[in-house]
N, C-alpha and C positions, 0 to 999 in steps of 0.2 A: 504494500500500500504506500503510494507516496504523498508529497508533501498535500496536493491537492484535497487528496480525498482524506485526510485529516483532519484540514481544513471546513470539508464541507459539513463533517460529525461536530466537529468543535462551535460551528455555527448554530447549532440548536443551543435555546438560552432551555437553562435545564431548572423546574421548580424547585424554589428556595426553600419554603416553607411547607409546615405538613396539612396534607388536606384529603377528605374524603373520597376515596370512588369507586366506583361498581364493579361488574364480574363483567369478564367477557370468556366466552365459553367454560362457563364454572369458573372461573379462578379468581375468589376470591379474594379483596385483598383490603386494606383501610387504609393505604399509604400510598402518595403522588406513584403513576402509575406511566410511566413512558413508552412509549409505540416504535419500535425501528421498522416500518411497514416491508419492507422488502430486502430483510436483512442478509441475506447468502452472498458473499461468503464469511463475513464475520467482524472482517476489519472496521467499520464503524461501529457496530457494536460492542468492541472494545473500547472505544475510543469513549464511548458513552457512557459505558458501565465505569469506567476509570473516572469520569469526571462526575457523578451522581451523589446525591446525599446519602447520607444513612439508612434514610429511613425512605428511599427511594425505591419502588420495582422496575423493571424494566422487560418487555413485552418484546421478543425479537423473532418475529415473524417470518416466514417462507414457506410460500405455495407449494412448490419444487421439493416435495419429498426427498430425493435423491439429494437436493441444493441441503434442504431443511439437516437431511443427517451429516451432511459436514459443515455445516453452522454449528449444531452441535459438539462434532470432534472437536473445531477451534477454541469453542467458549469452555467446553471439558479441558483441552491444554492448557490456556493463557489465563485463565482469570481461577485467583484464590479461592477455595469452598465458601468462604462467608459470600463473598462477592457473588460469587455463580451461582448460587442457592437464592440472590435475589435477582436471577436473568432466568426467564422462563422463555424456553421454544415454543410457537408455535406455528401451525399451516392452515389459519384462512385467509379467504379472499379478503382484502382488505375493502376491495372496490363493491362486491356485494358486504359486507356489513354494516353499510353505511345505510342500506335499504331497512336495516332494522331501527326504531323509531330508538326504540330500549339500551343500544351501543352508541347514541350519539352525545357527546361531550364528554367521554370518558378520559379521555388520556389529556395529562398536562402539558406534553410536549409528543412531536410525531416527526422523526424524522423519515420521508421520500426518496432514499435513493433509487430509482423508479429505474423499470427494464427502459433498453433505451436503443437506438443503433450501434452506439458503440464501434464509432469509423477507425480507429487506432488499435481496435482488435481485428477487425474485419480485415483490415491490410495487412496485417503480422499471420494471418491466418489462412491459408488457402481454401479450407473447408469453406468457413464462415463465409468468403470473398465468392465463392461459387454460390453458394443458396441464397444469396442478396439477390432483392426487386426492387423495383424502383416503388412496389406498393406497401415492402416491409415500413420506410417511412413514416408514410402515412397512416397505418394501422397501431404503430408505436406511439402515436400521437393522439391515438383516442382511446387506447391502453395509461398514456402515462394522464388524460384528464380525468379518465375514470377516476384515477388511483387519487389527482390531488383533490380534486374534487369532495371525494368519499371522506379522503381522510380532513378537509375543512369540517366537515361534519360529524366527525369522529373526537375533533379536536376540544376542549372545555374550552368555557371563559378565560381570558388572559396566557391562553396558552401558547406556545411558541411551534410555528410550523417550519420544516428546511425541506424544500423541494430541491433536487440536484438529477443531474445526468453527467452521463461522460460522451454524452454528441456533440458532435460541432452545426449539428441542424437548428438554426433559432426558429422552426414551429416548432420541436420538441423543449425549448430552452423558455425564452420569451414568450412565444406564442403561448403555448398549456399556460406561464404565471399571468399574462396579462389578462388571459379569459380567467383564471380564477378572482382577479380584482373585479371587471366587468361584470360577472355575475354578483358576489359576494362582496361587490364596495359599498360604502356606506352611504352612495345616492342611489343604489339600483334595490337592495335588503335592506328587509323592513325589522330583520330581527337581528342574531346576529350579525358582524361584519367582518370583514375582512379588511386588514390593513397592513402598508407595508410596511416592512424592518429591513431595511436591507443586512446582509451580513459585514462585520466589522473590518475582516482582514482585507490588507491594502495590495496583495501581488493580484498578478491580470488585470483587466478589464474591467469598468464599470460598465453595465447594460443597462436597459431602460426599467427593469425591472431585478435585475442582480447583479453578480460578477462571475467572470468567465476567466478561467485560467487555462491560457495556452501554451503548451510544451518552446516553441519558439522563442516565447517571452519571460517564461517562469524556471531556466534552468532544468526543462522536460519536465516536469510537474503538470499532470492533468492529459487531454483535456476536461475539466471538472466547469459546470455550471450551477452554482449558488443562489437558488434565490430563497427570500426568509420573510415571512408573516406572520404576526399576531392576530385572534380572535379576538374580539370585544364584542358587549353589549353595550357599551356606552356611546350614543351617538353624538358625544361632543369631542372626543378623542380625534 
């Protein structure tokens, strides 16, 4: 994992304080409760569970069975029994849970690192570089609005959302975070809202809606695309 994708874990603001929340597929719990929606293979999960409070859980997610048990292997390696004992795997859809009324505003923070084209593996790859279409794009694009989408609605009050990719495609980058403002901004939703944070770190690019770290410009770091939102009910914020 390099500097980038570090980078883009470190960018979720992680709940300070202790607060109540629900179950999601049974798993009961009474303490801030963090989401890594599409966690395989491990590494920002690390990065998360390393920086979390005490009294924090953390929810590290993978559809990908196959993905899901070596998510597993890594967090069984690299993280201490107390620590690992509060990282729980699991495999659902992130993008259907959000259809359930009962899973929304669960989690304090949710980090997105969303499937994605991923052009710097695709070129390093011959397989991957053969089964590319020119439609794979575009289908990654309504995969990764599902995912941010769902998980705006997944997210609680004051909570911190990091949507990211490793494409250099801005509909999969810009395009998915700007429709999530356009739906979810505070002149279009009557309830909650959506607003921007951008993330703090100064290498790459600033976008219109995040920041884009290019191998080129960042000492081969990335390509990684950052962007970061808060939830609120408040519509004077």
């Amino acid at each position: 994992m390099d500097q980038a994708s570090i980078l883009a874990a470190l960018s979720l603001r992680l709940p300070e304080t202790h607060q109540a929340t629900a179950d999601i597929e049974n798993y009961q719990v009474s303490s801030p409760l963090i989401l890594d929606a599409c966690a395989a293979p491990g590494g920002k999960t690390l990065v998360i569970a390393s920086k979390m409070k005490q009294d924090t859980e953390l929810l590290a997610n993978e559809l990908s069975s196959e993905r899901r048990r070596r998510l597993s292997e890594v967090l069984d390696k690299h993280l201490p029994a107390d620590l690992r004992d509060r990282v729980r795997v699991s495999g659902f859809d992130a993008a259907a849970a959000a259809g359930r009324q009962s899973e929304h505003d669960r989690f304090a923070a949710i980090l997105l690192d969303a499937p994605c084209s991923s052009e710097r593996h695709i070129l390093q790859s011959k397989t991957a570089l053969e089964k590319w279409t020119p439609a794979r794009p575009r289908n990654l694009v309504q995969r990764e609005w599902s995912l941010l989408s769902a998980s705006f609605l997944l997210l609680g009050n004051d909570g911190s959302l990091v949507y990211s990719t490793c494409s250099i495609n801005p509909d999969e980058n810009d395009g998915v975070a700007g429709r999530l403002l356009k739906k979810y901004g505070k002149q279009n939703y009557s309830g909650d809202f959506c607003i921007l944070d951008k993330p703090d770190f100064t290498i790459g690019e600033e976008t219109e809606f995040g920041r884009f770290i290019l191998p080129d410009t960042s000492n081969g770091a990335g390509p990684m695309y950052v962007a970061r939102f808060k939830k609120s009910n408040n519509n004077e914020v």
